[in-house]
Each structure stands twice: as structure tokens, then as C-alpha cells.
N, C-alpha and C positions, 0 to 999 in steps of 0.2 A: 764486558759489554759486546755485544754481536754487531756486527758490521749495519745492519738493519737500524737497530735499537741507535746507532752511534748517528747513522743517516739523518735518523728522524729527527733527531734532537737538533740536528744544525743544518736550514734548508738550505745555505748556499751550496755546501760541501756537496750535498745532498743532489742538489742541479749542476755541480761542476762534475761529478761524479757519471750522470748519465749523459751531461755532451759529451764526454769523453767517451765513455761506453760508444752512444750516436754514432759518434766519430769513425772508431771504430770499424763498428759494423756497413757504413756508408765507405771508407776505405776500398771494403770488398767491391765496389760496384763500380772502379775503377779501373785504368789499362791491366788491358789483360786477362778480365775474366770476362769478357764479351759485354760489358755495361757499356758506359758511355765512351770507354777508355780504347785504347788500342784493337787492335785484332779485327777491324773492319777489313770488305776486300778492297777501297778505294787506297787504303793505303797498303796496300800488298801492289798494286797497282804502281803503284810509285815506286817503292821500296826494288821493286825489277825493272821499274824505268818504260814501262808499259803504257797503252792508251786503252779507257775503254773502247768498247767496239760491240757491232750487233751481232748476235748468234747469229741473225736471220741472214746475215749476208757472208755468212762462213760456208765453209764444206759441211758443216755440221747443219742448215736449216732444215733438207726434209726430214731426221728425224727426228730433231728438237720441235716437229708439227710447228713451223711457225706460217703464219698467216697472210695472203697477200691480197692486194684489196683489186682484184678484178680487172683491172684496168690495165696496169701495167706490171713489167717483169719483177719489179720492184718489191723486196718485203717489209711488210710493216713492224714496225719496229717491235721486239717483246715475244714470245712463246710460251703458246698453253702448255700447262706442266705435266712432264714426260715424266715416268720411273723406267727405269733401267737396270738389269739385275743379272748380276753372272750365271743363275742356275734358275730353271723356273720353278724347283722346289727345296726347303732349304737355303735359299741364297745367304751367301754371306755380304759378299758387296751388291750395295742397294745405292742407286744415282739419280737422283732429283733434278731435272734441268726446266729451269722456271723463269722465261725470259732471258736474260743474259747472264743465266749466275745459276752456280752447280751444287748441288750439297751431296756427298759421297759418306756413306759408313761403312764401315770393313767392320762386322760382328763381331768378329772372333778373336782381333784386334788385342783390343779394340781402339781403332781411328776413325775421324772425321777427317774432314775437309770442308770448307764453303769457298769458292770464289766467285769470279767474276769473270766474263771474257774479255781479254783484250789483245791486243797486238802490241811488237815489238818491230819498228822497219828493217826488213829484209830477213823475218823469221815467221813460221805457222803462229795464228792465234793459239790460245792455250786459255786455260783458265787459272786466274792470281789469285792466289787466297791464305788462309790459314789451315791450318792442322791445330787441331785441338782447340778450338774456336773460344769454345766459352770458360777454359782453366783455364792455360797457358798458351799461347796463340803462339804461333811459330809462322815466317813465311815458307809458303811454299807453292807449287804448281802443277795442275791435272793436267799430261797432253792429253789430246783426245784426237784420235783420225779413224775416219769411218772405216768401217772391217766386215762387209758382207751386208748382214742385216741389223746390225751394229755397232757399237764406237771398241777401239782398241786404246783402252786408258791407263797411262803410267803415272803413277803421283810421285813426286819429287822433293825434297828439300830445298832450299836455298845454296844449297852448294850442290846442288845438281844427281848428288844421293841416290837412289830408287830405296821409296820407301812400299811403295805395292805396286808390281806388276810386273808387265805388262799382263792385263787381264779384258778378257773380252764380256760386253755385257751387251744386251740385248732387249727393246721396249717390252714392256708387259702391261696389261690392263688390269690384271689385279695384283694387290700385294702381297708379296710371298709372303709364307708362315716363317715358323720359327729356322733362326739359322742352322746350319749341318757345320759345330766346330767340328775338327780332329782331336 
């Protein structure tokens, strides 16, 4: 008798058989694979003992284009979203800064990143976040310090590692094409 044939004969088996399955597959959509579970940047945030903080009031505001309301020197909270890219043809790393929080891809990698900015007292802002966001999340953190026309960005591990860089990227208004591995 086949697994099917044996189901159908006995509906409890039959409904204990797909919560389980359910079960299962709802598993996946927990810490760690970017669902509701772990690997957010608020708690990268913590996890380095960090506070958030505004791009806009960083070393980083005019080329994160963030926005100030006319009046005073003040900037408003939040920034329109920048790309950033090591090469303007070809690029392999590609940097999204969209309000206080950075999303990075190394193509060739291939790595992610997403964080968030915050500050540490009596250290530079940085951006707290994950590497490998939506598998396996790991802590980690983008420095970023302006570099010409530019940011100069190191991404880090948790124990302070260099996992790319130091690499210079630069705004662009359109999206580069396909990446240039080696």
C-alpha cells in the first residue's frame, strides 16, 4: 500500500501527517533565514552595544543626499536612496544607502550585508548589521569614511576580521550592468 493509498484511508494520520509537513516547512521562516527570526540590524545593534543614530547627522549626510527643511542647519531625519559602486562599469560592489541603513553586494563574492547606523560613545558611526542576511546571518560591520567624491568602506566580522576591503565606491545614477568577476 503507498503512502497516499494508506493516508487516505485514515484522515487523522492523514492531518497529523501535514501539520507536521506545515510544521516543517514554517520552521524555515525562522531565526536565521531573515523571516521573523533573527538577523534583523536592531539587534546587530545591540549585539555590538551600539545606539541607532541619523545618517543625516553623520560625516556621511551630503552624500547619503539627505534632506534639510530650509530653515535651519538641521537635517531631517531619513535619506533618499543613494547607489554606490566601486566601478562605473562592471561593478562588483554595489551599496544602497536608504535612510539610516545600507545594503552592500560584493558579486563575485558572493556577500551581502544590511545594517543600520549607529554609534558607539567615543567611536566613528559605522553601520551594524548582518552578512548573509536571509541564510545564515552573522554579526557584522560596514566602516564607511568619506574618501574624495566617495565613501572608503571596510566590512568586518564580529571579531573585527576584514572580510572586504578597504574598497572605494562612488554615487552613480544609473545601475551598473553585469558584474566584471576575475
Amino acid at each position: 500500500m503507498s503512502t497516499i493509498e494508506w493516508l487516505s484511508q485514515r484522515p487523522r494520520a492523514a492531518l497529523g501527517w501535514l501539520a507536521t509537513l506545515l510544521a516543517a516547512v514554517l520552521a524555515g521562516c525562522g531565526p536565521g533565514v531573515g523571516g521573523t527570526g533573527t538577523g534583523d540590524t536592531a539587534s546587530a545593534l545591540a549585539y555590538f552595544g551600539a545606539n541607532p543614530a541619523s545618517l543625516c547627522s553623520s560625516e556621511l549626510a551630503a552624500l547619503a543626499a539627505c534632506r534639510y527643511d530650509g530653515t535651519t542647519a538641521t537635517a531631517v531625519p531619513g535619506a533618499a536612496p543613494v547607489l554606490l559602486v566601486d566601478a562605473a562599469a562592471g561593478a562588483r560592489v554595489r551599496v544602497r544607502l536608504h535612510e539610516d541603513s545600507a545594503e552592500l553586494v560584493e558579486a563575485c563574492a558572493p556577500l551581502e550585508f544590511r545594517g543600520q547606523w549607529g554609534v558607539i560613545a567615543g567611536q566613528a558611526g559605522r553601520f551594524y548589521g548582518h552578512t548573509d542576511p536571509d541564510v545564515a546571518p552573522a554579526p557584522a560591520l560596514l566602516e564607511a569614511q568619506p574618501s574624495g567624491t566617495g565613501l572608503r568602506l571596510t566590512l568586518r566580522d564580529a571579531e573585527g576580521r576584514v572580510l572586504l576591503g578597504p574598497v572605494i565606491v562612488t554615487a552613480t545614477a544609473a545601475p551598473p550592468g553585469t558584474p566584471v568577476c576575475p
